[in-house]
C-alpha positions as a Python dict, from the first residue, in 0.01 Angstrom:
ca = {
    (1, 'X'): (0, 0, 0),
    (2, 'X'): (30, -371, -157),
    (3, 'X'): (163, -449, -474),
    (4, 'X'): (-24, -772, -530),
    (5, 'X'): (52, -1047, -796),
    (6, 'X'): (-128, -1237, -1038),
    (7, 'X'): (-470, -1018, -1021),
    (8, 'X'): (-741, -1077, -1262),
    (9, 'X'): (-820, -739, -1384),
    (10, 'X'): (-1090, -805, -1589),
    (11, 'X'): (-1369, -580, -1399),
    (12, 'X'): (-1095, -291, -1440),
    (13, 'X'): (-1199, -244, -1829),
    (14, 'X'): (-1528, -121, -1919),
    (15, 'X'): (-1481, -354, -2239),
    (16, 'X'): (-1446, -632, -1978),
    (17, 'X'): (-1157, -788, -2165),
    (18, 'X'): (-1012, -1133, -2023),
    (19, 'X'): (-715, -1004, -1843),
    (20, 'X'): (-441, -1069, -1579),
    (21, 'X'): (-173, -841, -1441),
    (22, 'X'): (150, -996, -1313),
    (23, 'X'): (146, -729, -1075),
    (24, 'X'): (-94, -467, -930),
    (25, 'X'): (-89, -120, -710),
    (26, 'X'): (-412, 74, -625),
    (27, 'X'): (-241, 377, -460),
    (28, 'X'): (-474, 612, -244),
    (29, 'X'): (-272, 878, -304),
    (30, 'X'): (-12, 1084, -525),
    (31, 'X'): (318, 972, -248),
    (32, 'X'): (138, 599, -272),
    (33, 'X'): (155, 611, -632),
    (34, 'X'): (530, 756, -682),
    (35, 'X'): (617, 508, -442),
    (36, 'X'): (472, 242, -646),
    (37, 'X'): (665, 343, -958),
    (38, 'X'): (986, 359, -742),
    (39, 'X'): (948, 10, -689),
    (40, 'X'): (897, -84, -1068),
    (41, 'X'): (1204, 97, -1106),
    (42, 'X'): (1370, -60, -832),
    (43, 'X'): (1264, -424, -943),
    (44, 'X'): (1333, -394, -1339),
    (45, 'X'): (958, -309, -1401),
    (46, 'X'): (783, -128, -1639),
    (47, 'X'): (452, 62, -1526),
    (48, 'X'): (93, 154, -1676),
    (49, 'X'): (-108, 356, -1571),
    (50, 'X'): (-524, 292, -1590),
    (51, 'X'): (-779, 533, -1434),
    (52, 'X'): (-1143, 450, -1551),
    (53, 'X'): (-1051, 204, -1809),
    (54, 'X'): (-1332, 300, -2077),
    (55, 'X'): (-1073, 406, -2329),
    (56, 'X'): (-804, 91, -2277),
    (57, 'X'): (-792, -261, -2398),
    (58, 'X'): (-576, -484, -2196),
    (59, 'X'): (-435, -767, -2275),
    (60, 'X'): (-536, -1100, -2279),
    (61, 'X'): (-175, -1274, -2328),
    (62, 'X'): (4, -1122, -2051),
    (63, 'X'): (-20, -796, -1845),
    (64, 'X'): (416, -850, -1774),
    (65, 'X'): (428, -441, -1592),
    (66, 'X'): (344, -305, -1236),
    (67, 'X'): (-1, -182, -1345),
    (68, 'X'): (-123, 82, -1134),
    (69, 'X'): (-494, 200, -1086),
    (70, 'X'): (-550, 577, -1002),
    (71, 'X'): (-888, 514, -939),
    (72, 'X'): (-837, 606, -582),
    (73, 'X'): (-634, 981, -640),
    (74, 'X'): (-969, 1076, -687),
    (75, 'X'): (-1022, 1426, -488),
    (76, 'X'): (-1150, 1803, -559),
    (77, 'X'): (-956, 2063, -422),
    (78, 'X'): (-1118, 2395, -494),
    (79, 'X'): (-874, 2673, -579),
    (80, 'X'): (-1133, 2941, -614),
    (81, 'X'): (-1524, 3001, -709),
    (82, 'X'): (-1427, 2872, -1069),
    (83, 'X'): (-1093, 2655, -1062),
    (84, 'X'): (-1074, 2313, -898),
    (85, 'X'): (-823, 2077, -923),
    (86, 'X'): (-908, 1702, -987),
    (87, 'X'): (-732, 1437, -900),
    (88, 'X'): (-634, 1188, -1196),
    (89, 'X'): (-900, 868, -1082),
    (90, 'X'): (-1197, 1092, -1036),
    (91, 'X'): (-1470, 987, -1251),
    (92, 'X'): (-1540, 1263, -1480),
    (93, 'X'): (-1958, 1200, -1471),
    (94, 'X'): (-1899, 1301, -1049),
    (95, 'X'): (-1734, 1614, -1156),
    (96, 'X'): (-1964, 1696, -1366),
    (97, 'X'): (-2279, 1655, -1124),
    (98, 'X'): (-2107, 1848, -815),
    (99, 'X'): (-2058, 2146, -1035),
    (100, 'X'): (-2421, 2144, -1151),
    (101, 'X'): (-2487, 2171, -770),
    (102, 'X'): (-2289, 2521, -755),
    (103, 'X'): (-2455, 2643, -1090),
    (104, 'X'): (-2077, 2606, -1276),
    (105, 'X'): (-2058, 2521, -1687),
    (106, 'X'): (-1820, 2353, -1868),
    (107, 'X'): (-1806, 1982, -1739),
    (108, 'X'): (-2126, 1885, -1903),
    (109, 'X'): (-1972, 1705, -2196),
    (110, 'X'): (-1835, 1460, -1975),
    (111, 'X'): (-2158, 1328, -1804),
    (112, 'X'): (-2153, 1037, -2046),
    (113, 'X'): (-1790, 964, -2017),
    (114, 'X'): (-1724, 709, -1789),
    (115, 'X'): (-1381, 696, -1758),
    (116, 'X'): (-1128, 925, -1538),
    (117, 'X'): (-1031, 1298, -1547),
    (118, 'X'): (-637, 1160, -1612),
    (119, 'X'): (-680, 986, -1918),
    (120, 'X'): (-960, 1198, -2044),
    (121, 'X'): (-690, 1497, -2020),
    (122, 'X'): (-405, 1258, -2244),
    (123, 'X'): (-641, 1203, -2469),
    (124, 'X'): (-810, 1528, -2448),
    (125, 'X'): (-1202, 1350, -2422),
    (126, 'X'): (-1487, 1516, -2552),
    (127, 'X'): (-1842, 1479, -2638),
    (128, 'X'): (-2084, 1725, -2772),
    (129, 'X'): (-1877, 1982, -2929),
    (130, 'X'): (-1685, 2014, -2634),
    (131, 'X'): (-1357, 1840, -2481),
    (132, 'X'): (-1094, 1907, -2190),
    (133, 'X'): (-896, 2124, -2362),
    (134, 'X'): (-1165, 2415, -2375),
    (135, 'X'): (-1157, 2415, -1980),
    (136, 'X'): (-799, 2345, -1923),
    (137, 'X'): (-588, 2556, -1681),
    (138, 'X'): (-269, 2333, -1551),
    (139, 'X'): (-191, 1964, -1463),
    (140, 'X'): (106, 1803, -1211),
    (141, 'X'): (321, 1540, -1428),
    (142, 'X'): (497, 1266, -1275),
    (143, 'X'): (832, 1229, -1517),
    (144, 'X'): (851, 865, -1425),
    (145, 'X'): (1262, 880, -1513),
    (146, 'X'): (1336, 1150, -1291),
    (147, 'X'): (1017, 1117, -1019),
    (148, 'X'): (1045, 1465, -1027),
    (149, 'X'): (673, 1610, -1015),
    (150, 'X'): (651, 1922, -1302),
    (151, 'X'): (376, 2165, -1397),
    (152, 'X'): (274, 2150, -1755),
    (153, 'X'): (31, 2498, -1865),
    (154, 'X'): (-151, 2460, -2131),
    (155, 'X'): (76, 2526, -2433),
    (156, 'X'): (295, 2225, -2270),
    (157, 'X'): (-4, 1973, -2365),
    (158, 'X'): (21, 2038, -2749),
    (159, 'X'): (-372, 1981, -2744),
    (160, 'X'): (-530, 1811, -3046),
    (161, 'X'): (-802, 1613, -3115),
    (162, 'X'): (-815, 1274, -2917),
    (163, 'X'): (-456, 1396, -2854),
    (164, 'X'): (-186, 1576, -2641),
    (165, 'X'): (143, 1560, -2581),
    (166, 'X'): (138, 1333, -2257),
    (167, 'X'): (342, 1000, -2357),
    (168, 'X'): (232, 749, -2157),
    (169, 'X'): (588, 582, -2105),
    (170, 'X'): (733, 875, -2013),
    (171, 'X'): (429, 1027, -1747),
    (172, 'X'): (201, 1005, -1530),
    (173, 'X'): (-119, 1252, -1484),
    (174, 'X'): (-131, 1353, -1103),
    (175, 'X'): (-402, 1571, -1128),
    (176, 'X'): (-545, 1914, -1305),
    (177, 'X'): (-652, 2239, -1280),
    (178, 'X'): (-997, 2331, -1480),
    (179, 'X'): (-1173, 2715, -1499),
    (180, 'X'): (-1554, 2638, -1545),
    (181, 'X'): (-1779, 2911, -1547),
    (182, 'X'): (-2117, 3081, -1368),
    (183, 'X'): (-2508, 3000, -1548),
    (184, 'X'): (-2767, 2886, -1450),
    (185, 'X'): (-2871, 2595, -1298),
    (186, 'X'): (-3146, 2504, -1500),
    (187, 'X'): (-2973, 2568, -1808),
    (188, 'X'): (-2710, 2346, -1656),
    (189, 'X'): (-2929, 2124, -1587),
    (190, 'X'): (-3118, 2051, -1894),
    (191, 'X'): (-2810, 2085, -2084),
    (192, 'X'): (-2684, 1736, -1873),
    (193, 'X'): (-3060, 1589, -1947),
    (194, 'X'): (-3030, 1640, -2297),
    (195, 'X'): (-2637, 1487, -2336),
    (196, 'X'): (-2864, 1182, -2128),
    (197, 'X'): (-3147, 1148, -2368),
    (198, 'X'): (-2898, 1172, -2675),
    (199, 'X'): (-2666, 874, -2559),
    (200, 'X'): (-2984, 626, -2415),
    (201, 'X'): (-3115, 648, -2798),
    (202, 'X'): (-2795, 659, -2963),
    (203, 'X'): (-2564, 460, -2736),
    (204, 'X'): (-2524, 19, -2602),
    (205, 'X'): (-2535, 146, -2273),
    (206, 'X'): (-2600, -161, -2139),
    (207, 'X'): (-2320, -326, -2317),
    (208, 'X'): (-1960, -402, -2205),
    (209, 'X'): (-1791, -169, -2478),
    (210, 'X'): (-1454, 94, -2449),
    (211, 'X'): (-1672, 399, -2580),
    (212, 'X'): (-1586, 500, -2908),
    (213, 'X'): (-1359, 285, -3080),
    (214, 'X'): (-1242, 469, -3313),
    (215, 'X'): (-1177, 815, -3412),
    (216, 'X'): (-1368, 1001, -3644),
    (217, 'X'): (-1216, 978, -4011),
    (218, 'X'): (-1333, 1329, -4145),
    (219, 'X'): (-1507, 1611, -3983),
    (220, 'X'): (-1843, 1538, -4151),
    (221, 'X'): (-1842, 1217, -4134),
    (222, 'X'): (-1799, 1013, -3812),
    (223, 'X'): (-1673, 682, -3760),
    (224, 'X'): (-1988, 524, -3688),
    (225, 'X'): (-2173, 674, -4002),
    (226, 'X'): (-1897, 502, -4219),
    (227, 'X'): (-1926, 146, -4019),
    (228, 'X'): (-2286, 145, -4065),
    (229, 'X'): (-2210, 277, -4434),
    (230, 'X'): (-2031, -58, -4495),
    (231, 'X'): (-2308, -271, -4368),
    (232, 'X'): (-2088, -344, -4088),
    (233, 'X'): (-2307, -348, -3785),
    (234, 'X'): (-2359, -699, -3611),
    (235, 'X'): (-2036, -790, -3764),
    (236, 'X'): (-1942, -1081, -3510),
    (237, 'X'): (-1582, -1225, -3466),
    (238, 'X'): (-1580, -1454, -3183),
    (239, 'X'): (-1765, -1294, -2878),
    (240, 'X'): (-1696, -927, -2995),
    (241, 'X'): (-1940, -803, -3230),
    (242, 'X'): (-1995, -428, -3390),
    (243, 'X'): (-2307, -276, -3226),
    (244, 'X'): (-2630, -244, -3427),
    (245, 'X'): (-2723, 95, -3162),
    (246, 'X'): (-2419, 257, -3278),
    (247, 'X'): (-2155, 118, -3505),
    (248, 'X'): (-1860, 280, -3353),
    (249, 'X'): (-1945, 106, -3063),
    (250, 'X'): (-1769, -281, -3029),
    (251, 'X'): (-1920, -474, -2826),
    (252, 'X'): (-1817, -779, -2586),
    (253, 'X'): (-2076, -1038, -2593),
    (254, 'X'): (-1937, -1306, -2398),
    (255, 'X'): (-1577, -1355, -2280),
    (256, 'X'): (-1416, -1209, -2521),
    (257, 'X'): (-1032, -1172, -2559),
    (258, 'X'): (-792, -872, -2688),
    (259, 'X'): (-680, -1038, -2976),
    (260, 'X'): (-1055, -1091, -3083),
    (261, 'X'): (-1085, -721, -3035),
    (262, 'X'): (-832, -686, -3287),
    (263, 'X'): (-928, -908, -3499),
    (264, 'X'): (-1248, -718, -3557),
    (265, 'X'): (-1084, -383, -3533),
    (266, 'X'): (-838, -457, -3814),
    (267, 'X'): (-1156, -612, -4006),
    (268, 'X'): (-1316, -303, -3954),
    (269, 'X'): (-1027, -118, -4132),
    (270, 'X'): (-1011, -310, -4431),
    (271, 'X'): (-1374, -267, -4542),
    (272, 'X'): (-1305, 102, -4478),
    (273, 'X'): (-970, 143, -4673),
    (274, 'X'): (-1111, -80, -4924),
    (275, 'X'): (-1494, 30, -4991),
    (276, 'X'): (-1398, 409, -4878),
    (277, 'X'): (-1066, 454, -4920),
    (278, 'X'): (-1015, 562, -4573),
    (279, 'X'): (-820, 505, -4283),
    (280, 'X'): (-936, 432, -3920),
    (281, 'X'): (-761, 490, -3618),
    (282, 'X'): (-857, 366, -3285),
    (283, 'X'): (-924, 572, -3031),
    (284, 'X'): (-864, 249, -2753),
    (285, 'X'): (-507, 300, -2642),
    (286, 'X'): (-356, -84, -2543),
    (287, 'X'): (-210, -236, -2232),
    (288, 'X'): (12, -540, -2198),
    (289, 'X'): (157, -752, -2439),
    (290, 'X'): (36, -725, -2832),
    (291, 'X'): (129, -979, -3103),
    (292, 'X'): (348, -743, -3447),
    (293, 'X'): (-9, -817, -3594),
    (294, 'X'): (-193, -669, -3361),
    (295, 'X'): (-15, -381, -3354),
    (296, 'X'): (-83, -292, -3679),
    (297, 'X'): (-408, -181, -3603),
    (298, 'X'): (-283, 143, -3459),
    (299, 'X'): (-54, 216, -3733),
    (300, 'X'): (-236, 84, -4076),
}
């Protein structure tokens, strides 16, 4: 395995963000990748971790750590009729088509999805009523301190929404068990057809965006009801601009960079917390360096 330098990284986010990493790993496999953070560690490096990159914004300043893709720890291993384990760069739309082929429910919600099964698991992903914690069984940590490999169970994760208790900076995903269970294929099947039809009318597909942007305020009312409740949608800053499909949707339009991102994130915010009185928290978790400013939009 290489660890390259200086690699543009831009084709790595779904958002498409201008982006270079000082240094880069694409590890084909979980001894690849420990080996990779063993040489961070060696060389005074810190490491980040990106699997599908739908849910990250990187940088646009400077990517300074050993940024490693799991892209490639991307197998099935199954443990019985009903449990697999994934590894932490499969794709969770792939998942989610094999099982249809052995009549198995449970992994429909993440046929839109298009990032990876590790960070849909840290941030416990969902869609349609459903998320990864209603099908979770076990999942192998990498304690990057210790590169000691433990077995978290499910009261470990401290599930919540858009949440768990993974830290980033502290671990690595490896992989995870799921339990899915028997139906039928056709009810499977239409099931995944209607998730489809719902996000081609409702969803930028097309568009280089991160997914949802941000989380939804209140229960009964989502984050892109209260964006397009502002008269938000088209809001441009620079070349990102707030989708008029869906307004929780941000949209690159050009060449956009991170800080433009924020810009229209923390924009964004301030019509909310000043027209609704409400706060908005993004769902987009950030890589690389971020200006105190910037930051802000995480906290409020």
């Amino acid at each position: 395995m290489e660890i390259k330098k200086n690699v543009d990284v831009t084709a790595l986010s779904t958002l498409r963000i201008q982006a270079s990493a000082d240094f880069f790993a694409e590890p084909e496999s979980v001894d690849e990748l420990i080996k990779a953070v063993k040489f961070a560690k060696d060389n005074g490096l810190n490491v980040t971790f990106l699997g599908g990159g739908s849910n990250s914004l990187l940088s646009s300043r400077k990517i300074d750590s050993l940024l490693i893709s799991t892209l490639k720890i991307d197998f099935i291993d199954q443990k019985s009729e009903t449990i697999f384990e994934l590894g932490a760069g499969l794709k969770m739309p792939r998942f989610c088509g094999k099982m249809i082929h052995r009549s198995l429910s449970g992994a429909e919600f993440m046929v839109g999805i298009p990032g990876s099964v590790g960070g849909g698991i840290v941030m416990n992903a969902g869609a349609h009523g459903r998320e990864f914690s209603d099908i979770f069984v076990s999942a192998k940590i990498l304690d990057l301190d210790t590169l000691q490999v433990r077995e978290f169970m499910y009261d470990d994760m401290e599930f919540e929404y858009r949440a768990s208790s993974i830290n980033p900076d502290k671990y690595c995903l490896l992989s995870a068990t799921v339990k899915l269970d028997f139906a039928a294929k056709d009810e499977i099947r239409e099931k995944v057809a209607s998730y489809n039809r719902s996000r081609t009318s409702s969803q930028p597909l097309k568009a280089w965006t991160c997914g949802c942007t941000f989380k939804n305020p209140l229960p009964d009312y989502p984050a892109g009801k209260l964006i397009q409740d502002l008269d938000a949608k088209e809001l441009t800053i620079g070349q990102m601009q707030v989708s008029d499909v869906h307004a929780n949707f941000f949209q690159n339009i050009g060449t956009a960079s991170s800080s433009e991102f924020c810009e229209l994130v923390s924009t964004v915010q301030g019509l909310a917390r000043e027209k609704k009185n409400i706060e908005l928290f993004p769902e987009v978790k950030p890589i690389g360096f971020f200006t105190e400013d910037e930051k802000k939009i995480w906290t409020n």
